[in-house]
C-alpha positions in Angstrom: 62.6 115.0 71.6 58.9 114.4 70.6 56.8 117.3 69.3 53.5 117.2 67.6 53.5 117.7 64.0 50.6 119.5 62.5 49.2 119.4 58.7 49.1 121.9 56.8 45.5 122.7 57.6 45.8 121.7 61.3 43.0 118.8 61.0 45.5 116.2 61.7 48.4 115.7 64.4 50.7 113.0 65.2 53.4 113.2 67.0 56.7 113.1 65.4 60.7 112.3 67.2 63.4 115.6 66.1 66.7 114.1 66.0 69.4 116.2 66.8 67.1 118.2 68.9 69.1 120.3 72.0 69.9 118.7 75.1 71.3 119.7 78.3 72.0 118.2 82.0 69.9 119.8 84.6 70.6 123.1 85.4 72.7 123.8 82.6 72.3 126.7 81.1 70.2 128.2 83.7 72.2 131.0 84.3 72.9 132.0 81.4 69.1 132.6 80.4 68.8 134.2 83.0 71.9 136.5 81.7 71.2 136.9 78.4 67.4 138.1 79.5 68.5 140.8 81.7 70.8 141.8 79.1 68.0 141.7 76.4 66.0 143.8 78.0 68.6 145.6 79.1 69.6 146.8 75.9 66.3 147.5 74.9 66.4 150.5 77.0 66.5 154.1 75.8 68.6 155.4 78.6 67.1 159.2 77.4 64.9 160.3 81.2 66.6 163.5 81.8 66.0 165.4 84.7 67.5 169.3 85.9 69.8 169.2 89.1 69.7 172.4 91.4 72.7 173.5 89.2 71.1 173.5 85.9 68.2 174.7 86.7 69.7 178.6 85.1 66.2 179.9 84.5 65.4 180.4 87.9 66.9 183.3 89.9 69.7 182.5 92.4 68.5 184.7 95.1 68.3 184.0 98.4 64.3 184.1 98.7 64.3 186.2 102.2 66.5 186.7 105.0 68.4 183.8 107.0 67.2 184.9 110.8 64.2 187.1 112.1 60.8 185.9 109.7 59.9 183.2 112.0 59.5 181.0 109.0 62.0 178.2 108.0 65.9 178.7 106.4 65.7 178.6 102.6 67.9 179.4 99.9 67.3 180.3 96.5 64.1 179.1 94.0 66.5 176.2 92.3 66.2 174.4 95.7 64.8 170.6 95.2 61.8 171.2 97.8 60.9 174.6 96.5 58.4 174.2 93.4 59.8 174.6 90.2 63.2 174.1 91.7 66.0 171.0 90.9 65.0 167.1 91.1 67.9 166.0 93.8 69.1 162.6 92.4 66.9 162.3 89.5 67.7 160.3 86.3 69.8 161.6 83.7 70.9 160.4 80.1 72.9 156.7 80.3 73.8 153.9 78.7 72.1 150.6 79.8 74.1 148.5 77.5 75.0 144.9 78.4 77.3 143.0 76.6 76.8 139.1 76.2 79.2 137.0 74.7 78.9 134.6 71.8 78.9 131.5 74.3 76.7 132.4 76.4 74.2 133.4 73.8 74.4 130.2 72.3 73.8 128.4 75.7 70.9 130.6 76.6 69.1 129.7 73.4 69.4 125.8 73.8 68.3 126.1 77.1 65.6 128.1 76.0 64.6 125.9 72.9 65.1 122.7 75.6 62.1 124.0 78.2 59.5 125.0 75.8 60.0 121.8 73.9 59.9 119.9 77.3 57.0 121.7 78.3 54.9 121.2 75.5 55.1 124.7 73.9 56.8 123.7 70.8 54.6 122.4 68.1 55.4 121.5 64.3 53.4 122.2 61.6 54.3 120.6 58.2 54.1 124.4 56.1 52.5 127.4 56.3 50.3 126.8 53.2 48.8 130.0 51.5 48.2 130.8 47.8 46.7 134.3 49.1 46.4 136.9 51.4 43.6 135.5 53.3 43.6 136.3 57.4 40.0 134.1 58.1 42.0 131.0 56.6 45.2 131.5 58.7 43.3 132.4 61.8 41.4 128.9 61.5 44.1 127.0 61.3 46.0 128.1 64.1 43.0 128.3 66.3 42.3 124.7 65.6 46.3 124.3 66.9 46.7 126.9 70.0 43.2 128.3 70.3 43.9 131.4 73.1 46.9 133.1 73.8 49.3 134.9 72.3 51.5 132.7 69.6 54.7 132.9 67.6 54.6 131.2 64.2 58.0 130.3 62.9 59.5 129.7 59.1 62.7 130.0 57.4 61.0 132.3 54.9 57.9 133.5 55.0 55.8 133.8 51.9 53.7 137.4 50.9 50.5 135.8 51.6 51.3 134.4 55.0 52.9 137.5 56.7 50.0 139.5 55.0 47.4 137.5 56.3 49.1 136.8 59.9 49.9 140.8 60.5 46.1 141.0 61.0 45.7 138.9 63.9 46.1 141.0 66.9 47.4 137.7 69.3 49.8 136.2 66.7 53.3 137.5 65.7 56.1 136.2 62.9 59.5 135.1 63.4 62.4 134.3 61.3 64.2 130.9 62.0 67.4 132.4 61.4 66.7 135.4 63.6 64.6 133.9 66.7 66.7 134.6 69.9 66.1 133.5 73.6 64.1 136.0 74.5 61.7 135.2 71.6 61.2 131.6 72.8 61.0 132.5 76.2 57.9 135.4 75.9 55.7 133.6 73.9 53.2 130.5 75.4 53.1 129.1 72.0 55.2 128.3 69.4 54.2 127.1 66.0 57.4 126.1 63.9 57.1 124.9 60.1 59.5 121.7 59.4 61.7 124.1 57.0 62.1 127.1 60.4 62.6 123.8 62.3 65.7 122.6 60.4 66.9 125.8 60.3 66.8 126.2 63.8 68.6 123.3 64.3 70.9 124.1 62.5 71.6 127.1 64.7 71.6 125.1 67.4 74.3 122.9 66.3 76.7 125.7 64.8 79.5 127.0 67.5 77.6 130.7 67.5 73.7 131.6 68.1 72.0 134.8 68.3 
């Protein structure tokens, strides 16, 4: 796989062959993106909407609200009714668990498939380090601009330095990422990718061990 390998102040590019980089026949893995996403997300879920049914609603009395026959007006019962105001939500949420659970595999496969179409689609870029002595946001900021200049934009090292993460958390468009802690979903959300050689090896790495997260 070809990507394009930045310097270190993103003036020059060239583009650079990853060995060992993931590969998969068409259609592979498809699936279990798509799994592992709705699982993700999933699981990202609170589960806490709560809602009173006509039987919990204990406040209100349980009275019948006027007699059955002779008012000329419709049949009701009591104030806990779902179409009388204040009254019971008929069929609303209540407390659950959304919880998916994804096996080791099929984590794994979702991730290579994930790491295969952003790399095939141009998404994926190198850069050789993330170079900074200090805290410095205008620096940072130019040198990723001069590599992905809209969008939002994960950068991506095996370990970040003080200066970098202090100087990226003030760009509103970029986020940071962990090599050894990327996942699927991570790949998938972001347009651009910016991966130093070091977060690259590790990813590999990852990519070629029998689990991935």
């Amino acid at each position: 796989m070809k990507l394009k390998l930045y310097s270190s102040d993103g003036s020059k590019m060239q583009e650079v062959e990853v060995a060992n980089f993931p590969k998969l026949e068409d259609g592979k893995g498809e699936r279990a993106l798509k799994q592992y996403l709705i699982a993700y997300m999933a699981n990202q879920r609170q589960g806490n909407a709560s809602t009173k049914s006509r039987n919990q609603k204990t406040s209100r009395s349980g009275k019948k609200i006027y007699a059955q026959k002779g008012t000329g007006r419709a049949r009701h019962g009591d104030k806990t009714a779902p179409q009388m105001k204040g009254g019971g939500v008929a069929f609303g949420p209540h407390p659950r668990k959304y919880t998916q659970k994804i096996n080791a595999q099929t984590k794994r496969l979702a991730f290579l498939r994930a790491l295969m179409e952003k790399a095939q689609a141009g998404s994926i870029s190198l850069i050789e380090k993330f170079d900074l002595k200090a805290p410095k946001t205008k620096e940072l900021n130019g040198v990723l601009t001069k590599i992905s200049p809209k969008g939002k934009m994960l950068i991506v090292d095996d370990t970040f330095s003080a200066p970098a993460i202090l100087s990226a958390r003030n760009i509103a468009r970029v986020d940071v990422g962990q090599a050894g802690q990327i996942n699927a979903y991570d790949i998938i959300r972001y347009p651009s990718i910016l991966v130093s050689q070091k977060g690259m090896e590790k990813i590999l790495s990852r990519a070629s061990e029998k689990k991935a997260s």
